[in-house]
ZAMARGU-4260 file (C-alpha; in steps of 0.2 Angstrom, whole numbers, plus 5000, padded with zeros to 4 digits):
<rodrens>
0) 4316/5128/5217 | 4330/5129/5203 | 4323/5133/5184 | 4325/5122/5169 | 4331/5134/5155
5) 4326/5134/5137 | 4342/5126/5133 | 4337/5113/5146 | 4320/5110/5137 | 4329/5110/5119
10) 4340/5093/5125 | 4326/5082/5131 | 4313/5072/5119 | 4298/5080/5117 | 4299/5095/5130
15) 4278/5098/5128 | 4277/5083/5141 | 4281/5094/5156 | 4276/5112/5149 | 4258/5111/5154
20) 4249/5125/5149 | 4235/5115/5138 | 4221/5120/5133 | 4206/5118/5148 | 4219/5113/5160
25) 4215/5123/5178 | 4223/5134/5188 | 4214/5140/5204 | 4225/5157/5211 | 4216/5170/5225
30) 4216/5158/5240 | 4222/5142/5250 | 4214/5125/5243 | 4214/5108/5245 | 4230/5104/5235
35) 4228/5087/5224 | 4239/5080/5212 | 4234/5067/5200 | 4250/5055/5194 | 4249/5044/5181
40) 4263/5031/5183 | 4267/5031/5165 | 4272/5041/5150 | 4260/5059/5146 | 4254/5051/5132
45) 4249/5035/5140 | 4241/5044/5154 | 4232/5059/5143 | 4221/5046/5135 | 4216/5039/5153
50) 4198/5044/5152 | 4196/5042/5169 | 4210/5051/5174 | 4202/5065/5166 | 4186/5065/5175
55) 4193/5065/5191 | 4202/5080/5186 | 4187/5088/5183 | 4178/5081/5197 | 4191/5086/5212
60) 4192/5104/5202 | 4173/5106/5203 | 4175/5106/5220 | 4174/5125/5229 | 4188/5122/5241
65) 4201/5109/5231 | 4212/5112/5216 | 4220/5096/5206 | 4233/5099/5196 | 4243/5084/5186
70) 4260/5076/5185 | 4266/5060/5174 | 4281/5049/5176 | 4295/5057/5167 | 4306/5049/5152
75) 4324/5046/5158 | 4331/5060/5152 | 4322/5073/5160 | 4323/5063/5174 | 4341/5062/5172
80) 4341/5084/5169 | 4330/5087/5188 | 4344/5076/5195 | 4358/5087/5189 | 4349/5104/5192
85) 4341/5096/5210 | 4326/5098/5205 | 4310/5090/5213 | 4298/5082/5202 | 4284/5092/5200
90) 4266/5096/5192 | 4260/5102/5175 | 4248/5115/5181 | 4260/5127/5193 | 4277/5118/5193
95) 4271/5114/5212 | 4284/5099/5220 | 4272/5083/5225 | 4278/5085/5240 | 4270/5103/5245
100) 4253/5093/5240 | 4241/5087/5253 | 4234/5071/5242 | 4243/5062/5228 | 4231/5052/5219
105) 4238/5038/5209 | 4230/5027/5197 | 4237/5010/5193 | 4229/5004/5177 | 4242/4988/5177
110) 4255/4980/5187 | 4270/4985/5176 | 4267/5002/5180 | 4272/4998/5199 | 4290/5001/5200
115) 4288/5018/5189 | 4275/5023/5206 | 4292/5021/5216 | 4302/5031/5201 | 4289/5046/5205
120) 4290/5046/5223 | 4310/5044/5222 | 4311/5059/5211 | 4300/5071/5220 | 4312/5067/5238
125) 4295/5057/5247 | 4301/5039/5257 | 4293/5024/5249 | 4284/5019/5265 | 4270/5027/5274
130) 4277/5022/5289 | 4292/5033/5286 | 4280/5047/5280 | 4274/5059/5292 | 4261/5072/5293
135) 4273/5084/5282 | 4273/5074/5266 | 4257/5071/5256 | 4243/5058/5260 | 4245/5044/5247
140) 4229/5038/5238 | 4230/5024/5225 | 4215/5018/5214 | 4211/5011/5198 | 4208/4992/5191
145) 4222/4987/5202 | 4215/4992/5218 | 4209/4974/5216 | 4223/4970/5226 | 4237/4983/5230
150) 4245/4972/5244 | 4261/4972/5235 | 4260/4991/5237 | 4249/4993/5251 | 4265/4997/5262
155) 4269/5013/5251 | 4252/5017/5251 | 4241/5028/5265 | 4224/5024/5256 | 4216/5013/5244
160) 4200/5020/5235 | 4190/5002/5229 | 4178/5004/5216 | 4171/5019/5207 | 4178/5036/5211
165) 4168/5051/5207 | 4158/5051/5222 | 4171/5044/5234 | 4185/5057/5227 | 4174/5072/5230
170) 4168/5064/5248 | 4187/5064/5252 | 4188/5085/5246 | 4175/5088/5259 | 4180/5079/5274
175) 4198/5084/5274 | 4201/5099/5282 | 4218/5108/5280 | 4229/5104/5294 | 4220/5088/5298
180) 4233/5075/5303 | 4232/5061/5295 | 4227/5051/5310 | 4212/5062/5311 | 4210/5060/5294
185) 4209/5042/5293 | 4197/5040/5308 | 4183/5051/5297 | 4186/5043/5282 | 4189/5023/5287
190) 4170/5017/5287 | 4165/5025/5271 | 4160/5013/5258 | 4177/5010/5246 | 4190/5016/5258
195) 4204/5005/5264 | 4219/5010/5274 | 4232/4996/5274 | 4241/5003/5291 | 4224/5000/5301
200) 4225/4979/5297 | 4234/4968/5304 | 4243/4954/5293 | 4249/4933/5297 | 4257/4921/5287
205) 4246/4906/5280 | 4255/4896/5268 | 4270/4907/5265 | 4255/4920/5258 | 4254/4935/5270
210) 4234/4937/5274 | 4226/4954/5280 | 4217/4951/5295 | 4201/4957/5294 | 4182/4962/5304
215) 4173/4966/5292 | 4177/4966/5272 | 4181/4983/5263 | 4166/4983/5251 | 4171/4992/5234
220) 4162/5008/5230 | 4148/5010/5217 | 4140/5022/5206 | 4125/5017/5202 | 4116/5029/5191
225) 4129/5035/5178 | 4117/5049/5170 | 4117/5055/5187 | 4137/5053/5189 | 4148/5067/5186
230) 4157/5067/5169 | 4169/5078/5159 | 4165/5093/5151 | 4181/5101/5147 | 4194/5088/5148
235) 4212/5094/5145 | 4216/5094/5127 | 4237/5090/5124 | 4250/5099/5115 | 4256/5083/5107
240) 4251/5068/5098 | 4245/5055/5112 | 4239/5036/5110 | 4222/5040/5110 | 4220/5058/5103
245) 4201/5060/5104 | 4187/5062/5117 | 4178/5047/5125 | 4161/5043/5132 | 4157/5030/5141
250) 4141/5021/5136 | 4139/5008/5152 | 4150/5003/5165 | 4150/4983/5170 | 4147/4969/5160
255) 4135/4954/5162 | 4143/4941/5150 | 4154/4931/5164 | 4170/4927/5156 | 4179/4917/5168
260) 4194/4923/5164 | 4191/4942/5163 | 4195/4954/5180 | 4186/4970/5174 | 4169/4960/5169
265) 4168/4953/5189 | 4176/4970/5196 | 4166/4982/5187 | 4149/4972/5191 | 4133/4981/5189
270) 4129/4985/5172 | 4124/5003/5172 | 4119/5009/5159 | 4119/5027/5152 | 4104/5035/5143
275) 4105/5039/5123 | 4099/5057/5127 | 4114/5058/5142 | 4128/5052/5126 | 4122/5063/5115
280) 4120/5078/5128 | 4137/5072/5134 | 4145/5071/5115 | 4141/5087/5111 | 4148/5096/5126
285) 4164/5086/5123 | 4165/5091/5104 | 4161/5108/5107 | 4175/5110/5122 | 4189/5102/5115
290) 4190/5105/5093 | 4192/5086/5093 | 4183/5077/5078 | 4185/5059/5082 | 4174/5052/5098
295) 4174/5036/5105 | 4160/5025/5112 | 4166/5014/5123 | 4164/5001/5137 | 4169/4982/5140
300) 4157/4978/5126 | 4150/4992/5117 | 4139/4982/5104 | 4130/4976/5121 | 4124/4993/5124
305) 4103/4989/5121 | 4101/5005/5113 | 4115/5006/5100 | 4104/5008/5083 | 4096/5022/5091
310) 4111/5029/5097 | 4119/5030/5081 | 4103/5038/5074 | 4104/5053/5084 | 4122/5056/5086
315) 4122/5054/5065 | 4109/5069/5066 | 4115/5084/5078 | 4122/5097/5069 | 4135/5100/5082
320) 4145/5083/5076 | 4142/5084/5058 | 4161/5079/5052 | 4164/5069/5066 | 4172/5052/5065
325) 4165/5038/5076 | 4172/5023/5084 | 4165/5010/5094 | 4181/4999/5102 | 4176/4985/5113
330) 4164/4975/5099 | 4162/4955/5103 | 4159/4946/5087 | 4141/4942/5092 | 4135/4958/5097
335) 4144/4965/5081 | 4130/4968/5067 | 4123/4985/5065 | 4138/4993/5076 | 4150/4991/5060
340) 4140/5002/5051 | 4144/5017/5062 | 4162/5017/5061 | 4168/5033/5050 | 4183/5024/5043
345) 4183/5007/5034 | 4201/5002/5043 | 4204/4988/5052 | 4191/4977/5065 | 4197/4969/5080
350) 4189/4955/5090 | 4193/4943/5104 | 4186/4925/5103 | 4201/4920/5115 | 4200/4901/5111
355) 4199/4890/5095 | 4189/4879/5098 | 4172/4879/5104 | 4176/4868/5120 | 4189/4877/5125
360) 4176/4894/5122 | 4163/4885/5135 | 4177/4882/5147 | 4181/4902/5149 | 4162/4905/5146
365) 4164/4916/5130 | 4147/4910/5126 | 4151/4912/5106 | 4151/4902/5092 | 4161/4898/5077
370) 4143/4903/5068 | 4144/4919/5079 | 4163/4922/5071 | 4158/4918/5053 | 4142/4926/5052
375) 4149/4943/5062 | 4166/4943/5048 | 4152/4939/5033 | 4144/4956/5037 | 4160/4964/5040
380) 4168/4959/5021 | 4152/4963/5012 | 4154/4981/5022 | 4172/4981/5014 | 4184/4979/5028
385) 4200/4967/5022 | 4210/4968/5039 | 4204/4958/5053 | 4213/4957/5070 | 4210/4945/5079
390) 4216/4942/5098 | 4217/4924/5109 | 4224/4917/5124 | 4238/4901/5126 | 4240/4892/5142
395) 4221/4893/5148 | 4214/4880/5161 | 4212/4861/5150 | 4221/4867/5134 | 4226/4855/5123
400) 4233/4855/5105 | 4217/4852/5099 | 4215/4871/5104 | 4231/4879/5097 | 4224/4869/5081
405) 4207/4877/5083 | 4215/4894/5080 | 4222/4890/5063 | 4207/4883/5055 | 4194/4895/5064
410) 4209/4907/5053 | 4208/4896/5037 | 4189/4899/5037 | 4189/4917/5038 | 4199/4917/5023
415) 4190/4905/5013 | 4174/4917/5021 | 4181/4932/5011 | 4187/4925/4996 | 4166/4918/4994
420) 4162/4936/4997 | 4171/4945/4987 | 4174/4932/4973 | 4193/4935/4974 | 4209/4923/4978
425) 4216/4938/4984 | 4217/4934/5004 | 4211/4944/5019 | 4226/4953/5031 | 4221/4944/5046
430) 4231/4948/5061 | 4231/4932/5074 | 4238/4937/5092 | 4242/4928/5107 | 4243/4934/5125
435) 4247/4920/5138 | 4235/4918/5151 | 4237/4927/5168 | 4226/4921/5183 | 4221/4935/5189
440) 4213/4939/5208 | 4192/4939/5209 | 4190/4929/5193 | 4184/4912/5193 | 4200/4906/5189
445) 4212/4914/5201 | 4217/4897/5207 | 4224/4895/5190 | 4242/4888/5186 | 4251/4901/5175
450) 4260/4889/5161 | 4278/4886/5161 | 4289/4895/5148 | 4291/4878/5142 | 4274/4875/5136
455) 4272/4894/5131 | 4286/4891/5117 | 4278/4875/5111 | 4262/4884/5107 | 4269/4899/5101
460) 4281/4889/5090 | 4267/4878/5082 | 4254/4894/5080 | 4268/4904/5070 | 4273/4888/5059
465) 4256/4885/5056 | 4250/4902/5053 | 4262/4905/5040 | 4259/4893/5030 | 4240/4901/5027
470) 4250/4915/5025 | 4242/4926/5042 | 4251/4935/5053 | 4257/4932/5070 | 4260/4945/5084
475) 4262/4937/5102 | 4265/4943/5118 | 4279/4944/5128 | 4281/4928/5139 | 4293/4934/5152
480) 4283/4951/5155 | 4265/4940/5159 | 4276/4929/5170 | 4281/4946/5182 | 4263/4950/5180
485) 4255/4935/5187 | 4267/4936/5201 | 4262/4955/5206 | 4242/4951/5201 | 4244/4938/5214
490) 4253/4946/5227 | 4253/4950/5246 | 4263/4963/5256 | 4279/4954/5256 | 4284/4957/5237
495) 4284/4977/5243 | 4303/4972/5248 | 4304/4964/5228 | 4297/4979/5220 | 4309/4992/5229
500) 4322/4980/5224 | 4318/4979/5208 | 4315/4999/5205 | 4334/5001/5215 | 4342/4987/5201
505) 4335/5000/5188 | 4317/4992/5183 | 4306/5009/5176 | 4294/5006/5162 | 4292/4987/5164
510) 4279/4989/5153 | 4285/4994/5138 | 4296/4979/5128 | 4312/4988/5126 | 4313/4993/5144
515) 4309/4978/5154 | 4323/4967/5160 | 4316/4951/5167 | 4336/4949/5173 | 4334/4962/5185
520) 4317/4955/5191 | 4326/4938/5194 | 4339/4946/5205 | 4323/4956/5215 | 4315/4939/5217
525) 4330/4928/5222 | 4325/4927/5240 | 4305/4925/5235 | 4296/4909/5234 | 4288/4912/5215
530) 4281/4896/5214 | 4270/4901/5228 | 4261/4915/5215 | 4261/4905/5198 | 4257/4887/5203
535) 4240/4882/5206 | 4230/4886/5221 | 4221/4877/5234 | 4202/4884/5234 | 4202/4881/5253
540) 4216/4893/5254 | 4217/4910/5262 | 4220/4923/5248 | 4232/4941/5250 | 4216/4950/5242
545) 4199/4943/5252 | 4200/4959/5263 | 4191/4968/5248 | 4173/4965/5242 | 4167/4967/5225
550) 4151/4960/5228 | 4155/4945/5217 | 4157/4931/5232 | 4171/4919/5232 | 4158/4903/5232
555) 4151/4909/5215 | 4168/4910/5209 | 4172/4892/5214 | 4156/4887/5206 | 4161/4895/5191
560) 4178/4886/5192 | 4170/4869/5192 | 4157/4873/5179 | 4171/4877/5169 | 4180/4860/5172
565) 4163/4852/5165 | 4163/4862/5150 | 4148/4872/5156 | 4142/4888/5153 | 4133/4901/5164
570) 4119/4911/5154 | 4123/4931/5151 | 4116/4940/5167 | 4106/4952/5158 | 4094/4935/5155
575) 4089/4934/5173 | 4101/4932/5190 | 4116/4921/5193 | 4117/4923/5209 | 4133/4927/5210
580) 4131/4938/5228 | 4132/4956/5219 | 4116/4962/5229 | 4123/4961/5245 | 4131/4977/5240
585) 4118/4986/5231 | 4115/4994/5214 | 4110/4978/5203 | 4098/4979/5191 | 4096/4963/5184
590) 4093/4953/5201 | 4076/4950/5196 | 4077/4932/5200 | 4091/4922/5208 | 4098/4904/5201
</rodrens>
């Protein structure tokens, strides 16, 4: 392989992204192992505050006979330097080329990130498909939130890992031998729970959506004791200022509140919850390993961790995070009192009541009330904070004006709230921001319509008029982007022609504003049917994705779907069981009783 020289290094932004060396990164030398490499289909700094990316580092290196070593997808210009020194792309740890590996394993933590997957593979000489892959180039493993449903990529891909994958990852390190065809490969790895192999289905067409034919439903794979789950110790500390430059722990995986909107509350079904000695214990290794002094809490809801006070208690008293600043990310405005006071820094609070008015909020199931709102945001202005972001939705199922209304004066309230408090005129720095809804795959309303671009514009139009006359700020997200990301949420294996098309007309980084080109997405869809992804669909119908099992049935989702037309809400799941099929595949506690 050719070298990159110093003088190389000096002309590209921010040469520490490809150096490697950091501190706890691994290197195994002395004799052959499973070779893995982890790719993150986005910038280093993007990918190095992946938690879970960091713990499947550790978990593959744990094992005796693999090594994992890491590669992220490259800025332009130093994509643009391999080409002229014909160079292959190649990992952090041992400047190894991908394709001397036996396993890549890429995550996809969102759909924007799938031509950047194409961009990697193009740049380290591997053909797109598996078909044109044989056993000389690596086995291709794809995971993460978007595992949901990879059928746009499922022809690139050699295996889909469903679920939770800290047991199924290290099951994968002991089955494969080195040598093992792929073939050989595939037949011991096909039954195990969480495993799908796209080449072993057969596909038909059903409505102009392609449908994977199917025996028996890939069921997703699940951890269901956490304190017994493998978790970081030494995670790889970076030479350069990332997104999220501090060490996580996770308090519970899942969550039991049922918006009807929301993909990672279904997907991540069971709440599992980790034990306060376990965080601690955890917290501690984590400090002590890596010189950080700012640690996270997180899950989908932190404040609903049933333990928090105590939690906070014994953290506040170890010796070994004295100085340490704590952050709990995730808070909903009902579960916020008490959690507040554990943040280290008085900066700004965010929270998601995702509709303004209280209809609209029993529609999507928030299950929180303007009383929730006020009463959260009193405790948070007599604690001192003045910056409130808050985040909602435009184009959800029965929206009306009414709604879009709803959002200004639930605003107006919260700065009348603060002037009370504090006794001021002075006004809060609320932040109001908008994302347009995306019907996303194995939520109740993945028969949604996504709005028109039309309609979008009204609302954002009236919401920024509006908003600054009370003199708030409006941030809003990017129309054209959700559109290209309901499309690839809801796709099947035909758009894997679009997404080549789309990376070949130069679409890389889709997810960041200043790269993404909806243009060159337009000419990749010409020939595609895009009304068949972003119109309403059929319950009845067929869908690209029903070859996977989350556990959360399809009939429950319908319910869920109609309740919501009535303006009806379903009761948390921690209160007692909704039914909603989760124990056909094991590992929920809170089926005590079914509704």
């Amino acid at each position: 392989m050719n070298k990159l020289t110093y003088e190389d290094l000096l002309s590209i932004e921010k040469p520490s992204r490809y150096l490697g060396g950091e501190y706890n990164s691994t290197i195994k030398t002395g004799k052959t192992y499973i070779k893995n490499c982890f790719c993150f289909p986005d910038l280093y700094e993007i990918g190095m505050s992946h938690t879970g990316m960091k713990i499947l580092y550790e978990v593959i290196n744990s094992q005796p006979q693999s090594t994992c070593e890491r590669c992220f997808a490259p800025q332009k210009d130093f994509a643009d330097l391999l080409k002229r020194r014909e160079i292959e792309l190649f990992s952090l740890e041992t400047r190894t080329p991908l394709r001397e590996f036996d396993f890549l394993h890429f995550t996809f933590q969102y759909e924007m990130s799938y031509t950047n997957f194409l961009y990697m593979l193009d740049l380290a000489n591997i053909p797109f498909r598996a078909k044109d892959r044989n056993d000389s180039y690596p086995i291709i493993i794809g995971g993460g939130p978007c595992a949901i449903n990879l059928e746009p990529l499922a022809d690139f891909l050699d295996v889909i890992i469903v679920g939770d994958g800290e047991v199924l990852n290290k099951r994968v390190q002991e089955i494969y031998k080195i040598g093992m065809t792929k073939a050989e490969f595939y037949k011991k790895i096909k039954e195990l729970q969480g495993v799908y192999i796209p080449s072993l289905y057969n596909t038909h067409e059903d409505n102009g959506f392609t449908i994977v034919e199917y025996q028996m439903k890939v069921k997703k794979s699940i951890v269901e004791n956490l304190d017994e789950a493998f978790y970081m110790e030494k995670p790889v500390v970076p030479n350069i200022e990332i997104v999220h430059n501090r060490v996580a722990v996770e308090l519970f995986r899942g969550c039991t509140r049922g918006c009807r909107f929301c993909q990672a509350g279904y997907f991540y079904r069971p709440i599992r919850e980790r034990s306060v000695e376990n965080i601690v214990e955890i917290s501690k290794k984590l400090i002590n390993s890596t010189g950080y002094t700012e640690l996270s809490l997180f899950s989908l809801s932190s404040g609903d961790y049933p333990y928090l006070l105590d939690l906070i208690e014994k953290l506040k008293a170890e010796d070994d995070l004295k100085g340490v600043k704590f952050s709990l990310p995730s808070l909903r405005l009902d579960s916020f009192k008490g959690a507040y006071s554990f943040e280290s820094r008085k900066s700004s609070l965010t929270f998601a009541p995702e509709a303004g008015t209280q209809r609209l909020r029993n529609v999507i199931n928030k299950n929180i009330t303007e009383n929730d709102i006020l009463s959260s945001l009193a405790d948070a202005f007599e604690a001192k904070y003045d910056k409130i972001k808050l985040y909602f939705m435009i184009g959800l199922p029965t929206e009306t004006q009414d709604d879009w209304q709803g959002i200004v004066d639930i605003t107006k309230k919260i700065q009348q709230l603060y002037q009370q408090i504090n006794k001021t005129r002075k006004l809060p720095k609320i932040t109001i921001s908008t994302s347009i809804f995306i019907p996303k795959p194995f939520t109740a309303f993945q028969y949604e319509k996504f709005e028109s671009k039309e309609y979008a514009e009204k609302a954002i139009n009236f919401l920024r008029t509006e908003l600054r006359n009370i003199k708030a700020n409006y941030n809003y997200h990017d129309y054209d982007v959700s559109l290209v990301e309901t499309i690839l949420a809801r796709g099947d294996r035909k758009l894997s022609y679009t997404i080549e098309k789309a990376y070949r007309l130069g679409c890389i980084f889709d997810g960041w504003t200043e790269y993404f080109d909806l243009a060159k997405w337009m000419e990749a869809l010409k020939s595609t049917d895009i009304d068949r992804y972003l119109n309403e669909i059929d319950e009845s119908q067929n869908l690209p994705w029903d070859v996977i099992d989350i556990g959360v049935s399809k009939q429950y989702l319908i319910n869920e779907r109609r309740l919501s037309r009535k303006a009806q809400t379903t009761c948390d799941c921690r209160g007692g069981c909704t039914g909603c099929g989760l124990t056909r595949i094991g590992g929920c506690k809170n089926a005590a009783r079914k509704i």
